[in-house]
C-alpha positions as CSV (number, residue, x, y, z in Angstrom):
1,X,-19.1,-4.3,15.4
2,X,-20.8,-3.9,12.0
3,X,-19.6,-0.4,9.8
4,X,-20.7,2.4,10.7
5,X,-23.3,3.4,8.6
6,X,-26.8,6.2,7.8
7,X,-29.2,3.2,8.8
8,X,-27.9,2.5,12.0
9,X,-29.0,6.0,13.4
10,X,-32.1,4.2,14.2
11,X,-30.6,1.9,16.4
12,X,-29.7,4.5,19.1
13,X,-32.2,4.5,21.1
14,X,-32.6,0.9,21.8
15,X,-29.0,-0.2,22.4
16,X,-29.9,-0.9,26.3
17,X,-33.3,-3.0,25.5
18,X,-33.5,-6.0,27.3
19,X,-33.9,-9.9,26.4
20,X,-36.8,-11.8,26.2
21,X,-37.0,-15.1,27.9
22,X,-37.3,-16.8,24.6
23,X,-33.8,-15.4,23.3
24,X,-32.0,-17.0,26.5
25,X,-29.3,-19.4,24.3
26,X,-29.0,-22.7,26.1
27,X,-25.5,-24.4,26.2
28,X,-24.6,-26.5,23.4
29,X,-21.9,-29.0,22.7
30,X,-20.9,-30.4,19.5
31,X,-17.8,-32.7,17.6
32,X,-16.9,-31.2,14.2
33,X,-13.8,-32.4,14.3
34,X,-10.9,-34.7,15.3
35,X,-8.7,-34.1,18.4
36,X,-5.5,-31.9,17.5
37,X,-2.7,-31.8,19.9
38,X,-0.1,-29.0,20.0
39,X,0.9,-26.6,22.8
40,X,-2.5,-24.7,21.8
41,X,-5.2,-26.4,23.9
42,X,-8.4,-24.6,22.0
43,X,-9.8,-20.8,21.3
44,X,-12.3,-18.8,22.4
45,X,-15.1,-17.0,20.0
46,X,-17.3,-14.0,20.9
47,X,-20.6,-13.6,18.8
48,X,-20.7,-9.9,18.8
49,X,-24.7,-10.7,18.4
50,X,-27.0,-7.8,16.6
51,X,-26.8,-3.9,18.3
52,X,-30.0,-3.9,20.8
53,X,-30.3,-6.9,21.6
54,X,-28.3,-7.8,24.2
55,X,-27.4,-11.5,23.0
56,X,-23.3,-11.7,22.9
57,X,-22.1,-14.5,23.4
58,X,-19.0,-16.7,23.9
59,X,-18.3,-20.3,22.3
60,X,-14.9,-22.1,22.8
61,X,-13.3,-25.0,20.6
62,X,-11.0,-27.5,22.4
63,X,-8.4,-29.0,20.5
64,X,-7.9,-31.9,22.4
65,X,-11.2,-33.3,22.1
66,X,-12.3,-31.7,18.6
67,X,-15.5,-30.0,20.7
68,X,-17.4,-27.2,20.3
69,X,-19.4,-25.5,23.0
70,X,-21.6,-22.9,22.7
71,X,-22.4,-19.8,25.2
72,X,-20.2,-20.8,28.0
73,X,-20.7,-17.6,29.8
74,X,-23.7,-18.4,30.3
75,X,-23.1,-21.9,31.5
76,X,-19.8,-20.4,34.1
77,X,-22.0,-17.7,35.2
78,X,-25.8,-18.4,36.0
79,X,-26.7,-15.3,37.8
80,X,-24.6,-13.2,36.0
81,X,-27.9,-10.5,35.2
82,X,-27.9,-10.1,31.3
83,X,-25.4,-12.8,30.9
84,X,-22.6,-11.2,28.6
85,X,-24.3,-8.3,27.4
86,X,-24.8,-6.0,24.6
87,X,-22.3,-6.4,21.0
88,X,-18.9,-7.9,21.9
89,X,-16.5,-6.3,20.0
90,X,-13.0,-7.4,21.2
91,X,-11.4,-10.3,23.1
92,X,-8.0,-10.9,24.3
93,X,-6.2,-12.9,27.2
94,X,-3.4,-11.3,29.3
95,X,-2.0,-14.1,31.9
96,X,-4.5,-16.2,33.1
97,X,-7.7,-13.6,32.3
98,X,-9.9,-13.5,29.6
99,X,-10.9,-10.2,28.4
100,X,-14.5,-9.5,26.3
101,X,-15.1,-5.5,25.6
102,X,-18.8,-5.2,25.5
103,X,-19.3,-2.5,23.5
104,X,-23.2,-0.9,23.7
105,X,-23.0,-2.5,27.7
106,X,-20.1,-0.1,28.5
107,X,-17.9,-2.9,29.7
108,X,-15.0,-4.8,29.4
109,X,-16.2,-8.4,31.4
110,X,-12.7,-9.8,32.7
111,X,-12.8,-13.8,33.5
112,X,-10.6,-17.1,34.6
113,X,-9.1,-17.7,31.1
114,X,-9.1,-21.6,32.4
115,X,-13.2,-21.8,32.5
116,X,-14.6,-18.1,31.8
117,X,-15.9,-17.2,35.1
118,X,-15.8,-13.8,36.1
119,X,-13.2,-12.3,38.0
120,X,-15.0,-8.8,37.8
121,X,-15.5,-5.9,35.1
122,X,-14.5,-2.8,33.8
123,X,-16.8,-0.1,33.1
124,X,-15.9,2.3,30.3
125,X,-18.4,4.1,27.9
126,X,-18.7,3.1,24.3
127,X,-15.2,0.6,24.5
128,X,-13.8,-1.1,21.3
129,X,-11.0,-2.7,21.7
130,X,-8.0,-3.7,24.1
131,X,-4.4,-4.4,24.2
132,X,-1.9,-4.6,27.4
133,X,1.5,-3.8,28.0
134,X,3.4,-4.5,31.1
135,X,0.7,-5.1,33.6
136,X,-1.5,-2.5,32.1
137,X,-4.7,-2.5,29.8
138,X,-5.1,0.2,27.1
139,X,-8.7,0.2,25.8
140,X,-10.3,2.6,23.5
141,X,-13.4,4.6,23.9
142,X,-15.5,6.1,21.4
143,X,-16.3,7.9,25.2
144,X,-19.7,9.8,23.6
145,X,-23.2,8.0,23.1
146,X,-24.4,5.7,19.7
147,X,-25.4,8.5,17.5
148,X,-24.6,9.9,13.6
149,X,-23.5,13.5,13.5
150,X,-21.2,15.1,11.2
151,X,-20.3,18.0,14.3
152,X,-19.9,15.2,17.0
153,X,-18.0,17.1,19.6
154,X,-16.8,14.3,21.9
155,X,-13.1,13.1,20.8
156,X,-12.6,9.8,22.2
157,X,-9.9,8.0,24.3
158,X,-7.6,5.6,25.7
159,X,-8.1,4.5,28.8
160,X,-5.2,2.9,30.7
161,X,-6.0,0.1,33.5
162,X,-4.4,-1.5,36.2
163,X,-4.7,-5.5,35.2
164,X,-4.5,-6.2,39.1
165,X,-7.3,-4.2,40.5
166,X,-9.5,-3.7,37.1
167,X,-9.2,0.4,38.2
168,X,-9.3,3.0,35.0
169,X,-6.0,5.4,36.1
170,X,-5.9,7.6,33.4
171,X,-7.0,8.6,30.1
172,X,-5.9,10.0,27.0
173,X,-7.1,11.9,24.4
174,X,-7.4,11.3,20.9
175,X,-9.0,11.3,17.7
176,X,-13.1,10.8,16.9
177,X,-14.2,6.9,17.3
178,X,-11.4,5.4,17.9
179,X,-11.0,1.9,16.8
180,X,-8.3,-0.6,17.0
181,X,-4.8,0.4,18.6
182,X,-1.3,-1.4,18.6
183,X,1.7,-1.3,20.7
184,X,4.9,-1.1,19.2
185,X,8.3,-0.2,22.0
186,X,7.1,2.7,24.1
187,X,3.9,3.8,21.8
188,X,0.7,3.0,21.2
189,X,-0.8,3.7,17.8
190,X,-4.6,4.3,18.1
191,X,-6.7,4.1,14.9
192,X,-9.0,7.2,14.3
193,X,-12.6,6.5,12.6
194,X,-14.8,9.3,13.2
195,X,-17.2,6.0,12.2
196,X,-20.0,8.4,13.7
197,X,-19.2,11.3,11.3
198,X,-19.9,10.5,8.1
199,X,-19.5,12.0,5.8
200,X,-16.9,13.8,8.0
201,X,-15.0,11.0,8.7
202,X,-11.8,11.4,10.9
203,X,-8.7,10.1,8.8
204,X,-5.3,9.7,11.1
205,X,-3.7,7.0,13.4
206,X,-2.7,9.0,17.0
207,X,0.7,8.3,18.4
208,X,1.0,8.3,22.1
209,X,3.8,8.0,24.5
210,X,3.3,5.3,26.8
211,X,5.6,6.5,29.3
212,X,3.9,10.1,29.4
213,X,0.6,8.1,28.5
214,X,0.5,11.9,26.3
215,X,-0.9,11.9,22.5
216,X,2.1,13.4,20.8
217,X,1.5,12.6,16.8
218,X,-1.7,12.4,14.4
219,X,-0.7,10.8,11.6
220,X,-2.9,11.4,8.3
221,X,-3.5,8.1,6.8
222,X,-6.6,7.7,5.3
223,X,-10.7,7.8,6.2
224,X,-12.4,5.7,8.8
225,X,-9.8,4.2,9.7
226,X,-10.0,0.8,11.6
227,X,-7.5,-2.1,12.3
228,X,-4.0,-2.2,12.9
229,X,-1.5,-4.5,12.9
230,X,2.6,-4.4,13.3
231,X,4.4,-6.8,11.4
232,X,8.4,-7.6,12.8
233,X,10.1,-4.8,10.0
234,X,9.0,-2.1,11.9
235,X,6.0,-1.2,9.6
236,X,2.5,-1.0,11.5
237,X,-0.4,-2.0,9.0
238,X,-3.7,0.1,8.8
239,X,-6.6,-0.7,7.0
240,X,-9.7,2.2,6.4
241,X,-12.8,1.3,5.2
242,X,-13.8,4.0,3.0
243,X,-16.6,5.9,2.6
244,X,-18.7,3.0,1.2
245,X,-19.7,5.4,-1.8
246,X,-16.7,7.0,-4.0
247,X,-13.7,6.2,-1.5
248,X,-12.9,3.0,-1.7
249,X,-11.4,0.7,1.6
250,X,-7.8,0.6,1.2
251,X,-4.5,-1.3,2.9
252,X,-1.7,1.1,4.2
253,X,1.9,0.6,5.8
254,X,3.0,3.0,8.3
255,X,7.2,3.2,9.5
256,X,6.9,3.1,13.3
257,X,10.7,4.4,12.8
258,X,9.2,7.9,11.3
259,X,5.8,7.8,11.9
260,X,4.9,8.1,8.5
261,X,2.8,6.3,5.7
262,X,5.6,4.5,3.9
263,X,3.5,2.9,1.7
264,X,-0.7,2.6,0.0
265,X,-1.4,-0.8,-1.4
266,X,-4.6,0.2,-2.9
267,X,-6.0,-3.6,-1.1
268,X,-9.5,-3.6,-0.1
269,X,-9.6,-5.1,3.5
270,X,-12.2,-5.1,6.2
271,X,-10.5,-7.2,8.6
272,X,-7.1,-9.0,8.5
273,X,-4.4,-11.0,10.4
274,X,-1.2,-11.1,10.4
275,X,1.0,-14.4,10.9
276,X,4.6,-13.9,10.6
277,X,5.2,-12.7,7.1
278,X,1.8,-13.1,5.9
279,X,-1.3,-11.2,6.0
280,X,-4.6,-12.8,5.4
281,X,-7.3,-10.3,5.0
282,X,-10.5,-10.8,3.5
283,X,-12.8,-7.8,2.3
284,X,-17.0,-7.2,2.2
285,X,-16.8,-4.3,0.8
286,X,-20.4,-2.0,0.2
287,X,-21.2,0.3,-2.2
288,X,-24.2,2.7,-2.2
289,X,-23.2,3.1,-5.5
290,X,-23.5,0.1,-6.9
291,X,-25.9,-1.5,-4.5
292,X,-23.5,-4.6,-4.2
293,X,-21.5,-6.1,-2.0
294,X,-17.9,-7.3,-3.4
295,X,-16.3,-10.2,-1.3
296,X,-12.3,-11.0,-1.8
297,X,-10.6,-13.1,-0.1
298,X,-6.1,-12.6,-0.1
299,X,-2.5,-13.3,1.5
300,X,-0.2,-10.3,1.1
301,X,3.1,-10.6,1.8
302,X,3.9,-7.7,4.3
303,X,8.1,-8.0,3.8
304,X,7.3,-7.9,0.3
305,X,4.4,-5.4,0.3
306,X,2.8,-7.2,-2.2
307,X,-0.3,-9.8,-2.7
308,X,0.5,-13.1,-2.9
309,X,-2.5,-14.7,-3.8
310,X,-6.3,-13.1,-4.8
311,X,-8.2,-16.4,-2.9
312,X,-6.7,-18.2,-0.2
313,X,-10.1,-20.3,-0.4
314,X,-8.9,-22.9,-2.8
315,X,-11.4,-25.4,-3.2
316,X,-14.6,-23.4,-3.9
317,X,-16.3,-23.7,-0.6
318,X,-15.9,-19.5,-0.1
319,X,-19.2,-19.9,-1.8
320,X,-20.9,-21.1,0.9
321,X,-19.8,-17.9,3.1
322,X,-22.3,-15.0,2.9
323,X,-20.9,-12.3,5.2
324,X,-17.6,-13.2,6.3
325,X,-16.9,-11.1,9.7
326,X,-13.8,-12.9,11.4
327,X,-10.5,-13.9,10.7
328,X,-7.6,-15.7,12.5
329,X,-4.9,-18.2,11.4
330,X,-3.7,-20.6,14.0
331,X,0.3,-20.3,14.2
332,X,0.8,-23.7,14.5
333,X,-1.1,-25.9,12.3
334,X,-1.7,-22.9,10.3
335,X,-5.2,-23.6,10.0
336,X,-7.2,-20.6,8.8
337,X,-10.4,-19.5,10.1
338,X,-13.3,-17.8,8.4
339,X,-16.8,-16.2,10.7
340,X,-19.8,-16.2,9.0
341,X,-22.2,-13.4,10.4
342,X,-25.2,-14.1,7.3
343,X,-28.3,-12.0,7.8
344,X,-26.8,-10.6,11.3
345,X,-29.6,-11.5,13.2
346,X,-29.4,-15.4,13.4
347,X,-26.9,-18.0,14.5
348,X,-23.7,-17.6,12.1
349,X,-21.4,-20.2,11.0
350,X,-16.9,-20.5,11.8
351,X,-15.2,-22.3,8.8
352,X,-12.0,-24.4,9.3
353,X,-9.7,-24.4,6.0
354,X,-6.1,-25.8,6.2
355,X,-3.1,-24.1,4.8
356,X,-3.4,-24.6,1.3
357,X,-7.2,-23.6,1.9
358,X,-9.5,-26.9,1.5
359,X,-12.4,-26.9,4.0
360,X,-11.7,-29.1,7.1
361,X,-14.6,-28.6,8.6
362,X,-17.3,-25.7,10.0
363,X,-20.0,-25.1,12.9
364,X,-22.9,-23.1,14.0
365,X,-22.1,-20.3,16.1
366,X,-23.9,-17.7,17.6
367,X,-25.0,-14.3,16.2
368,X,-22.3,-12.5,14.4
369,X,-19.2,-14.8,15.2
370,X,-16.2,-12.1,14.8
371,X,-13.6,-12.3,17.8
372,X,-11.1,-15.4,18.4
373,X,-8.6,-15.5,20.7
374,X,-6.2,-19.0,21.3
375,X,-5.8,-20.3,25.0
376,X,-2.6,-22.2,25.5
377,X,-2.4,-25.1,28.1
378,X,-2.7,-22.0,31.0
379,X,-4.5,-24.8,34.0
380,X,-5.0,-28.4,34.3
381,X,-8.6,-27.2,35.4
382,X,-9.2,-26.7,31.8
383,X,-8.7,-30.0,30.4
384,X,-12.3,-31.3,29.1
385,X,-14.0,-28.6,30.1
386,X,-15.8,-30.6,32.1
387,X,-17.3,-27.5,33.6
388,X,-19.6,-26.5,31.0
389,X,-21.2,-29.9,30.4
C-alpha cells in the first residue's frame, strides 16, 4: 500500500466504492520471455491497484513456458462478486494455499496455490500483512478505520489463524498501524507505524511470545516503521520511512538475541529483500521539503553491515522506471525483479534484470504491481496453466 500520507485523508470515505463495468480487466496472456526450467515453476504478482477503487488484481509468470498472464482471479473465479477486491497489500503461500491480504476489503482471500481458485476467506479489519508458523497464520491489523489523526485511539493487532479451518482464534495487542511482522524461534516481531498518526508517528518493533501469543517487548527503533526482514546471524532488519519532511527513511539491525537495535545504517529504503547474505533494497524516498522525489537503487551486505554497491541497475535501463514499488530476487537464477507502479492509477510495468543487473526483459502489469511470491512445482494441475486460457 502507498505511504501514509496528509493527502490521503480524502480517500476515506470512498475506500468501499464500487467498479464500473468499464474497469472489469479481461484476461490477458503474453510471451516476454524464454522458458526457464529449475525447481521454481513461476510466481505470482498482486497489483495492489489505486485505494477506492476496488481493481486488485493477480498476474502469474510461468517459467516453463516464458508466459505472462494477467488477472487470473478473475479468470479462476467468475462469480466471485467484486473479483479480488479493494488494495492487495501482501501475498504469501503456506502448503498448497495461496494467500492475498486485501487490505481496504477487510480480507485475507485464501486460494489453490496450483490455479488460484478460492478455497474461502478471512475476514479481518484493515489487514496488512501475513506470515505462518506451524499450521497457524499471524496477520496484522491496523484493526481501526482509513483515517489521519494524530490521537488515534485504536492500537492495532495480530491476529492468529487456524490454516485448516480459516477461523481467527486469538488476537494480540500491539502498537499503532502495524505493518510487516517476522518470525524468528518462538517470537514474532511486529513492525509499529502509527502510519495514520502523523506527525505522531509510533516508532518501535513489538515482541511477542508465540507460545503465550502475549506482547512482552516494544522495542524503540525508529518512526513509521515498516518492513522487516531476519537475515541467518540472528539480526532482524527494519526499515522506517521517515517522516517524509526532516526525518529521513533509514535501514536498522535489530539482535533477536537481546532485543535490541545493534546497529543504524543511515540507508534509505522503502522496500527490500533479502537473499542469503544480500539485501537488495531500493528507495523513493519524498520530501515536502524539497518537493522531489530521490530514487536509489543498492545491495548491502547484511554479515558485513555494509553497502556493497549504490546501483544494482547496471546498464542504465533504471531510467525507464518511474515509481519502483516491488522487489524480489529469484534464489535460483538470481534474477532480480523491479515493479513499476507510474502514476498509480494505470497499468504498471515488472522489470526482469539478471544478476549483474542488465535488463532481460519487462511486462505490463496491472495497477500498482508490488507483491511476488514464487510457486514451486506444488501439482501437475499446474503445468501450462491451461486453466486460465
Amino acid at each position: 500500500m502507498r505511504k501514509i500520507i496528509p493527502f490521503l485523508l480524502t480517500l476515506t470515505f470512498i475506500c468501499f466504492s464500487c467498479r464500473k463495468d468499464d474497469d472489469i480487466f479481461e484476461p490477458e496472456i503474453i510471451r516476454p520471455s524464454l522458458p526457464e526450467y529449475t525447481s521454481i515453476q513461476g510466481f505470482y504478482l498482486l497489483n495492489e491497484g489505486n485505494m477506492g477503487s476496488n481493481k486488485s488484481t493477480l498476474d502469474y509468470y510461468d517459467y516453463e513456458t516464458g508466459t505472462y498472464s494477467r488477472n487470473i482471479f478473475a479468470s479462476a473465479n467468475p462469480t466471485v462478486v467484486k473479483e479480488m477486491g479493494d488494495v492487495g497489500n501482501d501475498l504469501q503461500i503456506y502448503g498448497d494455499r495461496l494467500y492475498a491480504v486485501i487490505n481496504c476489503s477487510n480480507k485475507i482471500e485464501v486460494m489453490d496455490a496450483s490455479n488460484a481458485k478460492r478455497i474461502g476467506q478471512i475476514e479481518i479489519a484493515n489487514c496488512r500483512y501475513i506470515r505462518f508458523h506451524e499450521g497457524y497464520a499471524y496477520a496484522t491489523s491496523y484493526a481501526g478505520p482509513v483515517e489521519l489523526d494524530p490521537y488515534y485511539t485504536q492500537r492495532g493487532y495480530v491476529a492468529k489463524i487456524d490454516t485448516a479451518t480459516l477461523e481467527v482464534i486469538d488476537r494480540c495487542l500491539v502498537g499503532f498501524q502495524p505493518d510487516e511482522l517476522e518470525i524468528v524461534g518462538n517470537k514474532i516481531y511486529v513492525a509499529n507505524s502509527g502510519g495514520y498518526m502523523f506527525p505522531n508517528y509510533e516508532n518501535t518493533v513489538s515482541v511477542i511470545d508465540i507460545k503465550t501469543f502475549s506482547e512482552t517487548k516494544q522495542i524503540e527503533v525508529g518512526i513509521n516503521l515498516h518492513r522487516l526482514r531476519a537475515d541467518s546471524h540472528g539480526n532482524l532488519w527494519v526499515s522506517s520511512r521517515g517522516d517524509y519532511y526532516n526525518n529521513p527513511s533509514n535501514l536498522f539491525c535489530i539482535n533477536t538475541k537481546t532485543d535490541a537495535v545493534a546497529d543504524t545504517l543511515g540507508i534509505s529504503v522503502s522496500n527490500f529483500h533479502l537473499d542469503g547474505d544480500s539485501l537488495y533494497a531500493y528507495s523513493s524516498e519524498w520530501s515536502y521539503i524539497s518537493m522531489t522525489n530521490e530514487i536509489s537503487y543498492c545491495i548491502v551486505n547484511v554479515a558485513k553491515k555494509e553497502m556493497v554497491t549504490n546501483n544494482f541497475i547496471t546498464d542504465g535501463t533504471e531510467q525507464n522506471i518511474k515509481q519502483p514499488y516491488g522487489i524480489t530476487v529469484n534464489p535460483i537464477t538470481k534474477d532480480i525483479y523491479v515493479t513499476d507502479a507510474k502514476n498509480y492509477v494505470s497499468s504498471g510495468t515488472l522489470y526482469c534484470f539478471d544478476k549483474d543487473g542488465n535488463q532481460k526483459w519487462n511486462v505490463r502489469t496491472g495497477d500498482i504491481p508490488a507483491h511476488i511470491v514464487f510457486l514451486g512445482k506444488l501439482k501437475e494441475t499446474t503445468k501450462n496453466l491451461n486453466i486460465w486460457k
